[in-house]
N, C-alpha and C positions, 0 to 999 in steps of 0.2 A: 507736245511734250508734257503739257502741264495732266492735259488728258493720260497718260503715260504716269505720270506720277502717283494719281489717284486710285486710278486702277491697280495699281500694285499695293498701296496702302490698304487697300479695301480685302483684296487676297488675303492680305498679312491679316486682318480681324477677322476676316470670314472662316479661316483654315481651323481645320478641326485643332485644338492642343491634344497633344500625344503627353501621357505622362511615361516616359523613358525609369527604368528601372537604375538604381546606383549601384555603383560597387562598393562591396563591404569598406568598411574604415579597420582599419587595424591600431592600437596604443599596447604597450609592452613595461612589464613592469622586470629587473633581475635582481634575486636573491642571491646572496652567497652563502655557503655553508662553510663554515670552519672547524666541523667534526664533534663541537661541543653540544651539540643540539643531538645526537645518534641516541637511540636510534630513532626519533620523529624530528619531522621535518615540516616547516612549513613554509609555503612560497606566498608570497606577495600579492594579488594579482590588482591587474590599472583600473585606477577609480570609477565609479560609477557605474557597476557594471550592474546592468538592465536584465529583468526577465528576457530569454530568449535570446539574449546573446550568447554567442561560441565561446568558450573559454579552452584554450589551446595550453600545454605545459608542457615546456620540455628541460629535460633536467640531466646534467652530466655529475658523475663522482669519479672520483678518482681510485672506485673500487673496482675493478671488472668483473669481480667475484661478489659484489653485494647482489642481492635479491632485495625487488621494489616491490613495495603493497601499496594499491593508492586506495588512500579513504573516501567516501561516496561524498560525491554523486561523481567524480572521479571513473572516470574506465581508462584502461591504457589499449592503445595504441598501434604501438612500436616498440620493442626494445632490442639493444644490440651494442655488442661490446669492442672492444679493441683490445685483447690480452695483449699485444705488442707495448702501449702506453698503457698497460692499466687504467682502464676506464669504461664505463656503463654509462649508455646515454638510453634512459627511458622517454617516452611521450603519451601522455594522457589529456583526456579532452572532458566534458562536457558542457551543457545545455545551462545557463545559470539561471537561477529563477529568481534571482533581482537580490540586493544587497550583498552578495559574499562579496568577502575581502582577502581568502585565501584559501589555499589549497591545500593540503597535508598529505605526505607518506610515511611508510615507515621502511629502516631499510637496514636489514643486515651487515653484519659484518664490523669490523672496529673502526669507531670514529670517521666517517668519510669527510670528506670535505669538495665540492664542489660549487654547483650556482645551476640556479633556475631562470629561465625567463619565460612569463606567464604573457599572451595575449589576449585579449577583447576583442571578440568581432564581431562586429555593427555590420546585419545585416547580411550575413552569411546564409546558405541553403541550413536550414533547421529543421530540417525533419527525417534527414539520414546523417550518419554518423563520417567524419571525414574516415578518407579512405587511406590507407598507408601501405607504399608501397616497398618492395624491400629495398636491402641497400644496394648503393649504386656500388660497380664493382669500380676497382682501380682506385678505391676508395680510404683503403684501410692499409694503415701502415707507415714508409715517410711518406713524406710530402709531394702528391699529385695532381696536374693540374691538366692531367685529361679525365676525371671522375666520369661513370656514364651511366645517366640515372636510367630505371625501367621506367616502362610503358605504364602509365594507369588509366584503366577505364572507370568511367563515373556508372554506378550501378543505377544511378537515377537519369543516366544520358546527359551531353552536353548541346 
């Protein structure tokens, strides 16, 4: 047995270490808009944010008629509306190259008021752009709780 013991120990030191890859970390900062800021807007985004990390935006108003311009290094996304609630939800992304602290658009229309929430992600695929897929249908309008998103495929493979 004791022989049994050793031998295992010794496996455990011998064995090659594998360094296993993580999965991104995500932190989330939301803005609110209260229409007094139209037509620029700026969102928030969560501290620290590092060269090469993802910078994710997504932003709802209560316009469905505004038109979003996002300022650089900013690209959008997605966007799509809901004339039923009157409402525009845009999403823009990119690549930070270390210190920002926030995001800007600008955005048509009188006084919107809404809220942004900006993510950080540590460690996300950096070298192709995320991918956005449309909306899900059964999606839009009251309140449904069979939503059914589309199919997306990764251009860089999973």
């Amino acid at each position: 047995m004791q022989i049994l013991k050793y031998a295992i120990a010794l496996a455990l030191v011998l064995l090659p270490s594998y360094a296993f890859a993580t999965f991104p970390t995500w932190t989330r900062t939301t803005t609110a808009f209260d229409g007094s800021t139209h037509p620029n807007y700026t969102c928030n985004l969560p501290a620290s944010v590092a060269a090469g990390d993802r910078i994710v935006i997504f932003v709802v108003l209560n316009n469905a008629t505004t038109t979003v311009s996002w300022d650089s290094p900013a690209t959008e996304l997605h966007e799509t509306t809901d004339p039923g609630a009157n409402v525009k939800l845009t999403t823009a992304h990119f690549l930070a190259s270390g210190g920002e602290t926030t995001a800007t658009f600008t955005g048509s229309g009188s006084g919107n008021a809404g809220a942004c929430h900006a993510y950080r992600i540590v460690g996300s695929h950096a070298t192709s752009a995320p991918i956005a897929g449309t909306a899900a249908t059964n999606s839009i309008g009251s309140p449904n709780t069979t939503p059914d998103p589309p199919s997306v495929t990764a251009s860089w493979g999973v």
